[in-house]
C-alpha positions in Angstrom: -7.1 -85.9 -103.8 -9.4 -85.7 -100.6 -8.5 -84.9 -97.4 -10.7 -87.1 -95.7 -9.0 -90.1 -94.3 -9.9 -93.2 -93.0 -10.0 -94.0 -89.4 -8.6 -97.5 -88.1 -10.8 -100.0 -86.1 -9.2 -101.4 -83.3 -11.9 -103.2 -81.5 -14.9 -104.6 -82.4 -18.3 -105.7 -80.1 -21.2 -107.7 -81.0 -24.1 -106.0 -78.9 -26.8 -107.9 -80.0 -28.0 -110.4 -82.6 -31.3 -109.9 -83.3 -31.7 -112.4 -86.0 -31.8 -110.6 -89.6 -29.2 -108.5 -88.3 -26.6 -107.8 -85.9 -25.8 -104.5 -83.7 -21.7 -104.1 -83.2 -20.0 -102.0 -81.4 -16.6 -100.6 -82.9 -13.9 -98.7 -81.0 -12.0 -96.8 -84.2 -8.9 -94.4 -83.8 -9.4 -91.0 -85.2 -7.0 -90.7 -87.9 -6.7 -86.6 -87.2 -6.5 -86.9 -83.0 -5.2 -90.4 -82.4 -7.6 -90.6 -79.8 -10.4 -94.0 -80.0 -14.0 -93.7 -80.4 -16.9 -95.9 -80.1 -19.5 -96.0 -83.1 -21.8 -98.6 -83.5 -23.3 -100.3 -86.9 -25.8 -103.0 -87.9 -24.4 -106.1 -90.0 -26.9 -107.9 -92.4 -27.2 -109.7 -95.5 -27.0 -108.0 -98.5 -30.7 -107.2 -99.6 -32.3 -106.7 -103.4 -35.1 -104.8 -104.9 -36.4 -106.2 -108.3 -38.8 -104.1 -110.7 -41.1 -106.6 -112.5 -42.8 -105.5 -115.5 -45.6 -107.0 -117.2 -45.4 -107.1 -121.2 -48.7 -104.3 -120.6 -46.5 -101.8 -119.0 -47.8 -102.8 -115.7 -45.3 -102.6 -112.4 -45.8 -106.1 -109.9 -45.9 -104.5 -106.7 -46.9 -105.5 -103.5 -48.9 -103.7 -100.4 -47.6 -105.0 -96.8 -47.7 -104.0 -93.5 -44.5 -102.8 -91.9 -43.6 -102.8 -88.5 -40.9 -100.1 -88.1 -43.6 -97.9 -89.4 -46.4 -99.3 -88.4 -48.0 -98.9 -92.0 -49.3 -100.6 -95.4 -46.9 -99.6 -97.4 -46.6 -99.9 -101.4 -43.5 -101.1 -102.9 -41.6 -103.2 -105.3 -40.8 -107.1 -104.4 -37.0 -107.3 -102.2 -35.9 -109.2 -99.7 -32.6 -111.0 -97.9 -30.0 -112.5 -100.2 -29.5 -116.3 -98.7 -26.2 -117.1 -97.5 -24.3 -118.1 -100.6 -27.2 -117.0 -102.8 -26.8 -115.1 -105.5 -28.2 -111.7 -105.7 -29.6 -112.0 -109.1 -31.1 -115.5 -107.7 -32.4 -113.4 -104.5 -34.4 -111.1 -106.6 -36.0 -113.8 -108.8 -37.0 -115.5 -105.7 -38.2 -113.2 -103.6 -40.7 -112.1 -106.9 -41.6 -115.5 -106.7 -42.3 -115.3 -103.1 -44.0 -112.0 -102.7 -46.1 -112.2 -106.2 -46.4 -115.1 -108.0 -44.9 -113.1 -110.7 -42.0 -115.2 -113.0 -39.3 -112.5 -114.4 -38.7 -113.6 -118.4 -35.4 -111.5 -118.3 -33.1 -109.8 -115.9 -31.1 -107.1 -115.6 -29.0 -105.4 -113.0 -29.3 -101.6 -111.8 -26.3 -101.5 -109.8 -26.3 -101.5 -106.1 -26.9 -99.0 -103.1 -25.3 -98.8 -99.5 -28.4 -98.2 -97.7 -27.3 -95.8 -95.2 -23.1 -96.3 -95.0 -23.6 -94.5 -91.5 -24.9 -97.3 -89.5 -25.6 -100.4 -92.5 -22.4 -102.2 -93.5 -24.4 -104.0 -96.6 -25.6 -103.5 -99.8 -28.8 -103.5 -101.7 -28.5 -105.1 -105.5 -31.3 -103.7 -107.6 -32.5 -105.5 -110.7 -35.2 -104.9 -113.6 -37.2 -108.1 -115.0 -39.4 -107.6 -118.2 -41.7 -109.8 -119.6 -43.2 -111.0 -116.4 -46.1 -113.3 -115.6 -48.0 -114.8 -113.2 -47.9 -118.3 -112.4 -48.2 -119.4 -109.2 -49.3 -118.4 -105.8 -47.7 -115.9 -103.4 -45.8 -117.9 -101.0 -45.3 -115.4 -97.7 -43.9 -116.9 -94.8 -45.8 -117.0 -91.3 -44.7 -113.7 -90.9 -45.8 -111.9 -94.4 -48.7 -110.6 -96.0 -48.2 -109.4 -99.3 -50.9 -108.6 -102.1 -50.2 -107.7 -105.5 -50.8 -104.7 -107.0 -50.2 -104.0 -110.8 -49.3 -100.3 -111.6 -49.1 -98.6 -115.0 -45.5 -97.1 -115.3 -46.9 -94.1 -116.3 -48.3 -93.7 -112.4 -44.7 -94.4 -111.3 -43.6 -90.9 -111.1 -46.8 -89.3 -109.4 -46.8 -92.0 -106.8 -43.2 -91.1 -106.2 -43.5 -87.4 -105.9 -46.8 -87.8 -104.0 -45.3 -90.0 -101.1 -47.7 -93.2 -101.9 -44.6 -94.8 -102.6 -42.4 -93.3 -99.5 -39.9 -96.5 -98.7 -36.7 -94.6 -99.5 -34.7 -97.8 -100.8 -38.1 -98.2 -103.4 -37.8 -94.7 -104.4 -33.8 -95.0 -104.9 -34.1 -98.1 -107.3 -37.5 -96.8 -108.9 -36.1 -93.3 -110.1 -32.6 -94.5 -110.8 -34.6 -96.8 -113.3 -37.2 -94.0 -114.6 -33.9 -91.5 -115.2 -32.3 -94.4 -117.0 -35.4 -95.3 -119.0 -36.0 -91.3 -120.0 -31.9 -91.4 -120.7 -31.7 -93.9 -123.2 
């Protein structure tokens, strides 16, 4: 049994809504001193990663300039699950979206709080084989993505060497090699 408890929130603040996500502000009573505290959290939609693979061993990823950074950056198709979307649904859309890519088959990895210190959502990761490409990639005004296909056999050196350094891409993409080597 842990001795960690839970502490109560008693108030709760919305600082700011900055469109894909919302800044709160909660007051929370200690459960060890009584006494309140303030902590503050983002709110968002749940998110998903999807890992297409071609029927040649081949990754769909996509390069695309991001703004926290300020970099190109190399990762695996993901997005915002739609209000009553389903996350499944999510991921075979926003492959769609970012790639042109259809998935022949899903399956779920599991899901991820992103960072349970300041994100109250989850990400849903997913695996589609037997992909192809059938249409065009369909960014929004604010997107850019290109695709580029990379031989799962590159997976783990592009890991390790920091080409691939988004750590939410890195989660789902060695939670899937481990499985892969596992079974």
């Amino acid at each position: 049994m842990s001795g960690v408890l839970p502490w109560e929130r008693k108030e709760i603040h919305r600082l700011s809504d900055c469109r894909i996500f919302d800044v709160f502000e909660s007051v929370s009573l200690s459960p060890l001193t009584n006494k309140e505290h303030s902590f503050y959290y983002i709110d968002t939609a749940d998110w998903v990663n999807v890992i297409p693979v071609t029927d040649n061993n081949e990754v769909v990823m996509v390069k695309q300039f991001r703004h926290g950074s300020q970099e190109i950056t190399l990762e695996i198709p993901g997005g915002i699950v739609d209000p009553g979307e389903d996350p499944e649904k999510a991921a075979i859309r926003e492959c769609a979206e970012e790639t042109g890519y259809s998935l022949g088959s899903i399956f779920s990895l599991g899901s991820f709080n992103p960072n349970p210190a300041i994100f109250s959502n989850r990400l849903h990761t997913f695996v589609g084989a037997n992909c192809f490409q059938n249409s065009q990639i369909k960014n929004t005004n604010t997107e850019q993505t290109e695709v580029e296909l990379v031989d799962i056999g590159k997976l783990s050196q592009l890991l390790t060497d920091g080409t691939i350094d988004h750590a939410l891409v890195n989660a789902t993409l060695w939670k899937w090699l481990y499985q892969s080597q596992s079974s």
